[in-house]
C-alpha positions as CSV (number, residue, x, y, z in Angstrom):
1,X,35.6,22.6,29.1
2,X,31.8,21.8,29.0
3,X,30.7,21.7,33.0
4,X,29.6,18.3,34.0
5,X,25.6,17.8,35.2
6,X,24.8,16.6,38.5
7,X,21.5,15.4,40.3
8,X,20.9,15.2,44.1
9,X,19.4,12.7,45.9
10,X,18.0,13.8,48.9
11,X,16.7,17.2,49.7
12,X,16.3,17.6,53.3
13,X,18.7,19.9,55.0
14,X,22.1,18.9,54.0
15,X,20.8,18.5,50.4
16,X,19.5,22.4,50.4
17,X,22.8,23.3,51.6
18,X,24.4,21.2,48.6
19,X,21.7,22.7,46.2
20,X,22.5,26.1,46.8
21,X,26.3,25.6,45.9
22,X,26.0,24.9,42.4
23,X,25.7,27.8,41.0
24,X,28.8,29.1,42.1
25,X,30.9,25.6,41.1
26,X,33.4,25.6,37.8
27,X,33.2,22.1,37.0
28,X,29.5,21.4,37.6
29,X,25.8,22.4,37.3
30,X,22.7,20.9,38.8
31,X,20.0,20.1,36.6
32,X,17.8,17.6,38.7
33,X,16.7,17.1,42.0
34,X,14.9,13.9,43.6
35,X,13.1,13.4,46.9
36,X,10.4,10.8,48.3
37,X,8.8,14.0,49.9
38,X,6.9,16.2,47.7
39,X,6.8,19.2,50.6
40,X,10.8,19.1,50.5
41,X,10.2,19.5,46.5
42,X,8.6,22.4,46.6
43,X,10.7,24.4,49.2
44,X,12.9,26.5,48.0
45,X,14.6,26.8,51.4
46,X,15.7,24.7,54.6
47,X,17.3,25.8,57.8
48,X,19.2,23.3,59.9
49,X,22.5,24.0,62.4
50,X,23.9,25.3,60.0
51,X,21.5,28.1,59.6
52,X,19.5,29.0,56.4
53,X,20.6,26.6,53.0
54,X,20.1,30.1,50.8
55,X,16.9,30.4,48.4
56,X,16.6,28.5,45.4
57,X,15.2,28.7,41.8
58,X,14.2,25.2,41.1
59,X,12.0,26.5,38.1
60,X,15.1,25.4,35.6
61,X,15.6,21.9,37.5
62,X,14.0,18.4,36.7
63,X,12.0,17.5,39.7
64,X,11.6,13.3,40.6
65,X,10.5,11.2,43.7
66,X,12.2,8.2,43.3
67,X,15.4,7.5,42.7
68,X,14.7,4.4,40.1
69,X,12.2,7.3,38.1
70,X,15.4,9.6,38.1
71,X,18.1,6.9,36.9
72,X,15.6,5.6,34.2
73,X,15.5,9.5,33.0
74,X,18.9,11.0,33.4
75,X,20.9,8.0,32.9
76,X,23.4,9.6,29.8
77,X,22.5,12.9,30.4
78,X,23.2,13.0,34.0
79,X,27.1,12.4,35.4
80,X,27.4,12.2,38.6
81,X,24.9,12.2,41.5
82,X,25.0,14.0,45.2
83,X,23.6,11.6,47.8
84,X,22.3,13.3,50.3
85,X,19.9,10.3,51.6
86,X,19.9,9.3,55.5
87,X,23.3,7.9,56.8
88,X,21.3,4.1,56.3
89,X,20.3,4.7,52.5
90,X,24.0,5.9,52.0
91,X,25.7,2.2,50.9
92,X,22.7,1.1,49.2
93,X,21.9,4.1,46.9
94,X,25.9,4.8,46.5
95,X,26.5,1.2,45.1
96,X,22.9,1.4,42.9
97,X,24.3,5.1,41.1
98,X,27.6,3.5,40.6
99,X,26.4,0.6,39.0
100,X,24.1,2.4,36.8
101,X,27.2,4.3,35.8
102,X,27.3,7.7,37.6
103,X,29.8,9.0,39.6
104,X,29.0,9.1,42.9
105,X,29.5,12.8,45.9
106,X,27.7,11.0,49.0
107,X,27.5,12.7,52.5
108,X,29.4,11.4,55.5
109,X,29.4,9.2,57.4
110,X,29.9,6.5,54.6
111,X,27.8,3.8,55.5
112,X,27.1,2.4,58.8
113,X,29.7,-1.2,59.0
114,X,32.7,-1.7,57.3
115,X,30.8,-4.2,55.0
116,X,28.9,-1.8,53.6
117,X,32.0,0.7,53.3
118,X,33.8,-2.4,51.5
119,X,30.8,-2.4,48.7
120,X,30.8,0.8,47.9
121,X,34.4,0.5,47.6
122,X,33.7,-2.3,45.1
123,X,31.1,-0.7,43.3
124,X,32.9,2.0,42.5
125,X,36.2,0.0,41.4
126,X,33.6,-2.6,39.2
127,X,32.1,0.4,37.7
128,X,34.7,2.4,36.8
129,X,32.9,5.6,38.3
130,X,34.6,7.5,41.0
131,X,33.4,8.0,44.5
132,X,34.2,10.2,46.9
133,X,32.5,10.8,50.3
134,X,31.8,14.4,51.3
135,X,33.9,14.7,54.7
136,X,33.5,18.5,54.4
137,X,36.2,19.9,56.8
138,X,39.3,18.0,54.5
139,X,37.5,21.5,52.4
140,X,37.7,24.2,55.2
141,X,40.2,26.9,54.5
142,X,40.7,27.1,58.6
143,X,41.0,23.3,58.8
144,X,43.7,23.5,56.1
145,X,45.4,26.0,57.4
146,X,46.0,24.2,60.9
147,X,47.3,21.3,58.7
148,X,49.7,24.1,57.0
149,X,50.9,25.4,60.1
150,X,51.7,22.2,61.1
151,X,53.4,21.0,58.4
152,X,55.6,23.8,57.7
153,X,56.7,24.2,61.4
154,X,56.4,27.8,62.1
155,X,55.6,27.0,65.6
156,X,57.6,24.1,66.2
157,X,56.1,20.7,67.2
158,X,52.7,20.1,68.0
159,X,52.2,19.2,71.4
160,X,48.0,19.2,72.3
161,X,45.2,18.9,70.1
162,X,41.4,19.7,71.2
163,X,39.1,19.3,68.4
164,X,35.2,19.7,69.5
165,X,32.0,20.0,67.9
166,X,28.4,19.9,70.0
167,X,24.7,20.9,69.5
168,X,21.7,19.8,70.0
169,X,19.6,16.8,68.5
170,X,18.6,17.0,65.2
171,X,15.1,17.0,64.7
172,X,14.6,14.1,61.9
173,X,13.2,11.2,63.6
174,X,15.5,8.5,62.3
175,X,18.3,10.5,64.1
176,X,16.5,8.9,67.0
177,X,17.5,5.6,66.1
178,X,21.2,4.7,66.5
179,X,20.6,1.6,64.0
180,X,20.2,4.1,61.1
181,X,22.4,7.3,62.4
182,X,25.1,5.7,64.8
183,X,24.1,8.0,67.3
184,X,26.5,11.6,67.4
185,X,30.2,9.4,67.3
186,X,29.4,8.5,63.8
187,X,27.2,11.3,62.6
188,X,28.6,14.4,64.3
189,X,31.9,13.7,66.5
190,X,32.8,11.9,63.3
191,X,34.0,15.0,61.3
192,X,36.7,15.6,63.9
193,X,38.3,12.0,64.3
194,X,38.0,12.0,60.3
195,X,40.1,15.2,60.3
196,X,42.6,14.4,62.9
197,X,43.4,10.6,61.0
198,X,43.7,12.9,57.6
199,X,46.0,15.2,59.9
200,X,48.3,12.9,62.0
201,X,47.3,8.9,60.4
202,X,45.9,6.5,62.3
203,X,46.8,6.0,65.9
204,X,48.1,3.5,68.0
205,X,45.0,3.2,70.1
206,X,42.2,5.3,71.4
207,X,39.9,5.2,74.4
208,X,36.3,6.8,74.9
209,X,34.2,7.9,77.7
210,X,30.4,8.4,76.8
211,X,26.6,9.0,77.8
212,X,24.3,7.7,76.1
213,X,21.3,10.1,74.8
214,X,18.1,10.0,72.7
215,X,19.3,8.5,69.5
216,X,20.1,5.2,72.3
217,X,23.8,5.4,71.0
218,X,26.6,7.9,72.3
219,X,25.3,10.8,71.8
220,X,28.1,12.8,74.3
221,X,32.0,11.4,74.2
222,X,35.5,12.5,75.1
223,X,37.9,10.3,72.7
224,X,41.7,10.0,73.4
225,X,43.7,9.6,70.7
226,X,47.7,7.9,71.5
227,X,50.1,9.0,69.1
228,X,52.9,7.2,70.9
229,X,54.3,7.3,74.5
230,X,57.3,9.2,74.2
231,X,57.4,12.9,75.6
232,X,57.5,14.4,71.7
233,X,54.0,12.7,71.1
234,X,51.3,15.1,70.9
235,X,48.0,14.6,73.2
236,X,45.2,14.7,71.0
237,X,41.7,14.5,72.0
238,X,38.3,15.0,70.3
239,X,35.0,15.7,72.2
240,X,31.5,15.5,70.7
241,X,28.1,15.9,71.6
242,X,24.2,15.9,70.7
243,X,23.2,16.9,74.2
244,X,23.9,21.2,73.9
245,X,21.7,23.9,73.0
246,X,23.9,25.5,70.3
247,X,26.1,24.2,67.3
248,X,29.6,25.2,68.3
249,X,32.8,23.5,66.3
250,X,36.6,24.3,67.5
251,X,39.7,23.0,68.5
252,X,42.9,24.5,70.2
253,X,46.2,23.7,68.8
254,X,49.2,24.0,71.2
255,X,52.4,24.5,69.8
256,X,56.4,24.1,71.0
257,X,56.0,28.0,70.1
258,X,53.0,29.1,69.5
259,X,49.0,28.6,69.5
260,X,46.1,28.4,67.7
261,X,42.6,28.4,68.5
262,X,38.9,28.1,66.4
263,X,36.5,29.5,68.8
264,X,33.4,31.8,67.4
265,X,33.7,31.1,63.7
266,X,37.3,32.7,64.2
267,X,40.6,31.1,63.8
268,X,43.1,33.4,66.2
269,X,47.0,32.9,66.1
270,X,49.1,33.5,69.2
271,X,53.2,33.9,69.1
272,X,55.0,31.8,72.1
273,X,54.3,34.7,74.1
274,X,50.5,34.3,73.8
275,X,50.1,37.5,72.2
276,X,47.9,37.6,68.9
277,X,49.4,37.7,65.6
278,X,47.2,39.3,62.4
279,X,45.5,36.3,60.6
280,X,44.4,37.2,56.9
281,X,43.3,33.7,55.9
282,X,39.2,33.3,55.5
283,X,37.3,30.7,55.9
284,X,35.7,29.8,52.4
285,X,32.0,27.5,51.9
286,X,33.4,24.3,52.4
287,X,30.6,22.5,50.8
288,X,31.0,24.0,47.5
289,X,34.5,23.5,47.6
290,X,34.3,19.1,47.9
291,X,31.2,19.6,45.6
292,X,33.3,21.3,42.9
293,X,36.5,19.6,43.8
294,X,34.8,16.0,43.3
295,X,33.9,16.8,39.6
296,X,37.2,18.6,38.7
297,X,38.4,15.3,39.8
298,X,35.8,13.7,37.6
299,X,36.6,15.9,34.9
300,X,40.3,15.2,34.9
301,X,39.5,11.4,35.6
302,X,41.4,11.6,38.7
303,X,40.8,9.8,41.8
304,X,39.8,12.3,44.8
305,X,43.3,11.5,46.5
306,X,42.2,14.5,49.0
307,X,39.9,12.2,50.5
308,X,40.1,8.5,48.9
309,X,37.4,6.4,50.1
310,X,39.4,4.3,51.4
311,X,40.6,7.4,53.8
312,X,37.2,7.6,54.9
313,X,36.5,3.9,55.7
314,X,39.3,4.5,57.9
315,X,37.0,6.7,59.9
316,X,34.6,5.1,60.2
317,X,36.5,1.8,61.2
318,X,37.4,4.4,64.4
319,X,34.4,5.7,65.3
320,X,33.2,2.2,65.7
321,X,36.0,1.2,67.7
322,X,35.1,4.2,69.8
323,X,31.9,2.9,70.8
324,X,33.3,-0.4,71.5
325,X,35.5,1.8,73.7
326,X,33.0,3.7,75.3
327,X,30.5,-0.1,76.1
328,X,33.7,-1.3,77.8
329,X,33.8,2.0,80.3
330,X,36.1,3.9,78.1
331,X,39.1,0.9,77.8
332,X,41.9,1.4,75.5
333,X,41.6,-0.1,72.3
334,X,44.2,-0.9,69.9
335,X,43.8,0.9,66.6
């Protein structure tokens, strides 16, 4: 089957690290790039957190600065496109691409309110395009395989779970604005609430401690997740910051007979003993994986049921409920 053709929106540092993927994707090929910044357009490479993006060959790839040049252009040749625009372009360019008839990748967070979530949502069901937003670690191999070990119970029940993710500020200026990022809950903490919902569903209710920092949101929070009051309920908790030196995800999972632990781009298994078992399982580039695993989806004309939109509004629904939490001096609030 002929590979479907994709163009990115967005080519700062997230859309590099998109960029550089394609060429290793089954079910899709880039053929056009757009960006308001002609500088971006002409590097080949970016580094951000999560190091370098990879060096490119854009020689091959149609080259535009605004996204109304690019639709006008690619519109029948193109399929779907990759937004990869600031978190407060996301709803607006997501609903334009659907309308104009591409399918639509775009980053995380989805949009900034639920309003906006709900037209995108709308967009894509008026359309008849499919949307799907890129919550990468639903994609990592060592993500998955937590979900795997919980779900097949070769440890028992699961009793605690840590997720946390911190680093320092990014260095775009409208990260500095918690009107157009959300400040680190909805831009960075996000990715581990997102994965816990996906994990264990929605829970009863959640409470969040926080500082503020220099986006003027909450840029460093410890979230409590309640998953029931009896003594089988797991505690779950998620931590997040902008206010560290160095980009460091993990989490510890604590099982009836057994634990896990993600620490130094390692996932390590322990037996109830605490002694380490051999781990074979690798982690895999999670960004190629959604990338290709959107336009399979695409391709089959399948909804993304790995990570429905809906799933994702979810989040996001959350994560603002967590800084209503954390304004209130970290009350509980009923999910």
């Amino acid at each position: 089957m002929k590979k479907l053709t994709c163009a990115l929106v967005g080519f700062g540092g997230i859309g590099h690290h998109h960029a550089s993927r394609y060429a290793r994707c089954r079910n899709v090929r880039l053929v056009a790039i757009c960006d308001i910044d002609p500088a971006r357009l002409a590097s080949a490479e970016s580094e951000t957190n999560l190091g370098a993006s990879g060096r490119l060959d854009l020689s091959k790839v149609r080259l535009y600065r605004r996204y109304d040049e690019l639709a006008a252009a690619e519109r029948g040749r193109v399929d779907m496109i990759d937004l990869c625009v600031p978190t407060y372009e996301h709803a607006r360019l997501a609903c334009r691409a659907l309308r104009d008839g591409f399918h639509v990748l775009s980053e995380k967070p989805m949009a900034l309110t639920l309003p906006q979530c709900d037209a995108m949502i709308a967009a894509a069901r008026e359309s008849g395009r499919t949307h799907m937003v890129a919550q990468c670690l639903r994609f990592s191999r060592i993500y998955e395989e937590l979900r795997t070990i919980i779900r097949d119970g070769r440890f028992g029940a699961l009793r605690r779970l840590a997720l946390h993710r911190g680093g320092a500020m990014p260095w775009s200026r409208w990260y500095y604005d918690r009107r157009k990022c959300g400040g680190a809950v909805l831009d960075l903490q996000l990715h581990d609430l997102d994965f816990a919902v996906s994990l264990l569903g929605t829970p009863l209710a959640l409470r969040t401690e926080g500082l503020r920092g220099p986006s003027g949101g909450w840029d460093e929070t410890v979230t409590r997740l309640r998953y029931g009051g009896g003594a089988k309920a797991p505690l779950v908790t998620t931590e997040g910051s902008w206010l560290r030196a160095n980009f460091k995800p993990g989490f510890e999972a604590v099982f009836e007979r057994g634990y896990a632990e993600y620490s130094d781009w390692k996932l390590k298994l322990f037996d109830e003993n605490r002694k380490p078992l051999p781990y074979t399982v690798e982690d895999e580039d999670m960004y190629g994986l959604e990338i290709d695993y959107f336009a399979g989806c695409v391709r089959r004309g399948e909804r993304p049921a790995r990570c429905l939109p809906e799933s994702t509004r979810e989040s996001v629904r959350l994560a603002l409920l967590q800084m209503r939490s954390a304004a209130r001096g970290g009350a509980w609030m009923k999910a």
